[in-house]
Residue, then its C-alpha position, 0 to 999 in steps of 0.5 A: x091476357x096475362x101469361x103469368x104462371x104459364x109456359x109458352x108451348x109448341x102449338x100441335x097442328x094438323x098438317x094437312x087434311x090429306x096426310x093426316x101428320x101432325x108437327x109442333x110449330x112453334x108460337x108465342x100465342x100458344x101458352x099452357x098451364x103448369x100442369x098441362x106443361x108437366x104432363x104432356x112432358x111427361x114419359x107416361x103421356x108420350x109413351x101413350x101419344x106413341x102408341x096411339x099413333x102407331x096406327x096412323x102410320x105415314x110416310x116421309x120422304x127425304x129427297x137427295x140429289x146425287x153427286x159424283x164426290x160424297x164428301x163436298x156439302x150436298x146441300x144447304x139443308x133436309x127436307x121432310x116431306x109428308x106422302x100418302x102412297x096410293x092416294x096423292x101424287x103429292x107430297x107435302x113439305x112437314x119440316x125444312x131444315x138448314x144447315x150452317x155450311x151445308x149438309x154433306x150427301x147422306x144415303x138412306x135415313x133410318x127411322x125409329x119411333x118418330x124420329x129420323x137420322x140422317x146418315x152423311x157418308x163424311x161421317x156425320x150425323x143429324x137427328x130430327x123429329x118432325x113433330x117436334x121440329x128438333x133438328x140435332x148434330x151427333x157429336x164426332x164419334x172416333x176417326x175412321x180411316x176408310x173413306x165410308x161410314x154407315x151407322x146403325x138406330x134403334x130402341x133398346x126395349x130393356x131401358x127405353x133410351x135410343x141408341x146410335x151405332x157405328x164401326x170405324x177403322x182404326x187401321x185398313x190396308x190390302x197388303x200384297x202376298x209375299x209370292x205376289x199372288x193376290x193380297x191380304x186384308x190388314x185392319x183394326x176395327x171398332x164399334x161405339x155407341x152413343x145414347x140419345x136423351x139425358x142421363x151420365x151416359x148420354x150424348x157421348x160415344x162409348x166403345x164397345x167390344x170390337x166387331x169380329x169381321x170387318x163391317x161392311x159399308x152397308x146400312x144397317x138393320x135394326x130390329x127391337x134390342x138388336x142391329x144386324x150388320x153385314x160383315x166380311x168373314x174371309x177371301x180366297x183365290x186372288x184375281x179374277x178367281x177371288x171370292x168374298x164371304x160375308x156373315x152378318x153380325x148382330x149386335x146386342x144392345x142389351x149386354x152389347x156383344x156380338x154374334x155371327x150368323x150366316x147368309x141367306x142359303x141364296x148367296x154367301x156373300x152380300x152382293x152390292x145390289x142386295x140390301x137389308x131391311x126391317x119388315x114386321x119387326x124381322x130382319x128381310x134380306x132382299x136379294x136382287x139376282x138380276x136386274x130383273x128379279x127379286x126375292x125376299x127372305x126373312x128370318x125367323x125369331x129366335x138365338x139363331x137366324x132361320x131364313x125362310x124364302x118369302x117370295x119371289x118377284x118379277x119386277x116390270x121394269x129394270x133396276x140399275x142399282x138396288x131395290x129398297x123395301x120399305x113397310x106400310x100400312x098393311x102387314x101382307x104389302x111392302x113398298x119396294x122403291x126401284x133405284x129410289x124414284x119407281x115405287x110400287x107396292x108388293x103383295x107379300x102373300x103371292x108376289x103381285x105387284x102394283x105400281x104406284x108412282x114414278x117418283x121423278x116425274x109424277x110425284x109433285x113436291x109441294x112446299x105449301x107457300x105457292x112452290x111446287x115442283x117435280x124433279x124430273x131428269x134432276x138426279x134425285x134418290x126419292x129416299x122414303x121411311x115409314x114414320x108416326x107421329x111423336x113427342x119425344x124430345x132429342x134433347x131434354x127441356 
């Protein structure tokens, strides 16, 4: 058959029966006309797409083994993987991706509207739409002297572009008091933002005002046109008497500028097993006072953070680290992943709790060319977002 007039085009496959998640796999049999081309890249069309997916929601898993030093190369490449919580014990390989010289360990990726960024705690970063199979390196933002990076990702609701944040120190030093009695923090800190897509402003970090406190290396919350940081407010005492107070910062992205809120009345500071997450569209703050007990806040809409305790969790085994919740499907349950490989599902109306898989040892990776695998005793962070299907393009045609 002749292809004259035609443009060769991803094909939209089905995945998997069981998952129900879609990729673009790229071939030389597939071909659409003009038309079809100029529609389905079309804005329009991919924003209906978008829409329309939203009420297929899937999880993906993205895998990590642990290392003892971050800043060697983890590993040659990501892995996507498509996972029905609840109903199969196994996840299905969507996208396997390499890269030259490797990929450094990167901690939790972030998700919004399809697509995935990758975090590397060297600073670098990686976008990926599954459906779509792109896989692009951010360009290096500005040098940070301290040794973490954490980077914020989300939709600016007043223009549509997707945007990356992130803070850095241009200086940072505890100085010793004059008495010797403890000592004072010193730095100078920034924040930059880059856009995603095309356009002048596009692909290129631009600094913003500089952030009030200094921000903590923490992962960021985005919700619609905001990113909440936590951020350091002051330290007193010294020694063992030295207490820290952290505020949380939350970023504009429609006149980018930055206004400070407090804490949950739980604790005035972020504890280093607490996280902040995105459920419902609010901000969620999950405090793990013990290794044994949870509870969920979240903040109520409006200029100034309203917290409102939701619940409160006995969790049935111990956590060693932290306890990340994750949205699903059902707007009363949330996911909680137990130091990244215990999943279960928590009823947000009363605190139940329903365990769903113990990630290491029964969720079976299935990379769908006869190679399946549990990781066992491997150390692995099972890391786990919610995703929809996709078309928008990382980089313009």
């Amino acid at each position: 058959m002749s292809c004259d007039g035609f443009y060769g085009e991803p094909e939209l496959l089905r995945n998997s029966p069981n998952t129900g998640f879609y990729y673009m796999k790229s071939t030389n049999c597939t071909s659409v006309c003009k038309s079809w081309r100029t529609t389905i890249l079309s804005t329009h069309f991919i924003r209906c797409h978008l829409e329309h997916s939203r009420t297929r929601l899937s999880m993906v898993v993205v895998p990590r083994k642990y290392q003892k030093d971050y800043r060697k190369v983890g590993i040659q490449g990501v892995n996507f993987y498509s996972f029905q919580p609840g109903q199969s014990k196994v996840a299905e390989l969507i996208l396997e991706k390499r890269c030259p010289g490797g990929i450094p360990m990167f901690t939790i990726p972030l998700h919004c509207d399809g697509l995935i960024l990758i975090p590397c705690l060297t600073g670098r970063m990686f976008v990926c739409n599954p459906a779509t199979r792109e896989f692009v390196e951010l360009p290096q933002g500005s040098h940070n002297v301290a040794g973490d990076h954490r980077v914020a990702f989300g939709v600016d609701p007043c223009t549509g572009k997707y945007k990356v944040a992130r803070h850095f120190f241009r200086s940072y030093a505890d100085t010793p008091q004059a008495d010797g009695e403890g000592t004072i923090l010193e730095y100078s800190a920034g924040h930059e933002i880059l856009t995603i897509g095309d356009g002048a402003d596009a692909w290129k970090w631009k600094a913003t005002v500089d952030p009030p406190y200094a921000i903590n290396a923490r992962t960021p919350i985005c919700v619609p046109g905001f990113f909440y940081w936590s951020a350091l407010h002051s330290v007193t005492g010294h020694g063992i008497n030295k207490v820290s107070s952290h505020v949380i910062l939350r970023f504009s992205l429609h006149d980018e500028t930055f206004t400070v809120h407090p804490n949950p009345p739980c604790s005035g500071f972020l504890r280093n097993n607490d996280t902040l997450c995105q459920l419902g569209g609010k901000l969620c703050y999950v405090e793990c006072s013990s290794p044994w007990d949870v509870e969920i806040w979240l903040a109520e809409d409006g200029p100034n953070l309203a917290w409102l305790r939701h619940c409160c969790i006995r969790l049935p085994m111990r956590r060693l680290l932290n306890v990340f919740a994750c949205a699903s499907g059902d707007r009363n349950k949330i996911f909680l992943s137990i130091d990244a490989f215990r999943l279960l599902r928590c009823d947000l109306r009363d605190g139940s709790l329903e365990e769903i898989i113990d990630m290491a040892r029964e969720l079976l990776y299935d990379h769908r060319n006869g190679t399946k695998f549990r990781t066992g005793f491997v150390p692995v962070a099972h890391y786990m977002v919610p995703c929809v299907e996709s078309l928008l393009r990382i980089r313009p045609w």
